[in-house]
N, C-alpha and C positions, 0 to 999 in steps of 0.2 A: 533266347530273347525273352520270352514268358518267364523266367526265373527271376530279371533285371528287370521289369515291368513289376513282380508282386514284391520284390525289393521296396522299388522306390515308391511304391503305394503305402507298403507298411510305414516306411520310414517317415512320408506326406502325414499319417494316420498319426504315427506317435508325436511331430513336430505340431499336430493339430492341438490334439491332448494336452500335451505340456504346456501350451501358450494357454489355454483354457484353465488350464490348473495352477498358473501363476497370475491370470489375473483375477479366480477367485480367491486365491490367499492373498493377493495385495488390496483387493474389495475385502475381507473378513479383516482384515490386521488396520482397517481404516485410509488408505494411500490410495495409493494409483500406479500402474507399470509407467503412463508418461505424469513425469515431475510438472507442478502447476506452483506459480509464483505465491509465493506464503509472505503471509502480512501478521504484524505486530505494533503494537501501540510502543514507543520507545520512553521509559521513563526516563526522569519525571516529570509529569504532569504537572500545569498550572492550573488555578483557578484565574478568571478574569470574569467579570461582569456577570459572576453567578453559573459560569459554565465551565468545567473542567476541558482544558485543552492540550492536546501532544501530537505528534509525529507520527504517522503510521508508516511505517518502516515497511518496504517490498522488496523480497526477493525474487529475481525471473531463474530458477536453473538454469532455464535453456541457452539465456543470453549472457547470465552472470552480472546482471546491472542490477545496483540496487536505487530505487526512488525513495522521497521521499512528499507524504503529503500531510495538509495541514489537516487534523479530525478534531472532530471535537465528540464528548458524552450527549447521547442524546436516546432516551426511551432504556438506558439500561445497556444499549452497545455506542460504538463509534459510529459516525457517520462521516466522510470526507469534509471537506469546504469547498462549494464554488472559488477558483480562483487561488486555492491552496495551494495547485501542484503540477503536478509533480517537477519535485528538483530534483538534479545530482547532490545537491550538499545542502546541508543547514547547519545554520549555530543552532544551540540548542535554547531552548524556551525558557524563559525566566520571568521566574512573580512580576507584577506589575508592581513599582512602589507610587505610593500614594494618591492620589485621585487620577481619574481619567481624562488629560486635557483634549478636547474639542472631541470627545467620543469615540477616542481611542485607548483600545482594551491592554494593547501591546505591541511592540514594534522587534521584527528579530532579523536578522542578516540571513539570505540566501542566495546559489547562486543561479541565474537564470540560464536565458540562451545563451550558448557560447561560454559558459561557466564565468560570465560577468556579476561580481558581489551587486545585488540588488537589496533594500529595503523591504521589508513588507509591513504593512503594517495594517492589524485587525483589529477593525473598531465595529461600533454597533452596525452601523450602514454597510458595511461587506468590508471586503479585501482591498486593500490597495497597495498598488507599488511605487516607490519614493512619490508620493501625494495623489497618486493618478488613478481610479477607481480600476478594479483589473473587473470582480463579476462579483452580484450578489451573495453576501455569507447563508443568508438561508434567514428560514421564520426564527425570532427569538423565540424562546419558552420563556 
């Protein structure tokens, strides 16, 4: 019985190590042993009212859903929008042409709850959906 006892101590000792030693090379090689949702800006970017705007694109491993939220350039990285997000789907973002009527930056198709095609549309005063203010865009720069 003491032979099966320093058995499964050793074997407890080495299954310890190992976890130890894989998640300092997954800490050294920059990851992680559990997967965490990674984000990307989706080009291409627009310009509207002085501010570069795109899609930041989320991946969850764990769930396999991807989101989608509205960001914009701000200090040198992205920053989300109030009121951006997150969707299952969007059209993609296109240049605004010619002036901005009633101080709207740009209008692009998403889909909401229940994956129903909604309006958004971003103008200086924040986010709204088909005319209806959803939540403030944030300080202008």
């Amino acid at each position: 019985m003491g032979q099966v006892a320093l058995g499964l101590r050793s074997l407890g000792v080495r299954i310890v190590v190992f976890v130890i030693m894989a998640a300092l090379l997954a800490w050294a090689l920059g990851g992680t042993l559990w997967p965490r949702p990674v984000s990307a800006i989706q080009r291409p970017v627009i310009n509207a009212g002085g501010v570069q705007w795109g899609w930041q694109v989320t991946v969850d491993p764990a769930s396999l859903e991807v989101s989608y939220h509205l960001a914009r350039r701000h200090n040198g990285g992205w920053e989300e929008v109030a009121g951006g997000g997150p969707f299952p789907a969007v059209r993609p973002l296109v240049s605004p042409e010619g002036s901005e009527p009633d101080g709207i930056l740009f209008v692009v198709s998403v889909c909401g709850p229940g994956d129903q095609p909604r309006v958004l549309e971003v103008g200086r005063s924040g986010v709204m959906f088909d005319g209806v203010k959803a939540a403030a865009a944030g300080s202008e720069d």
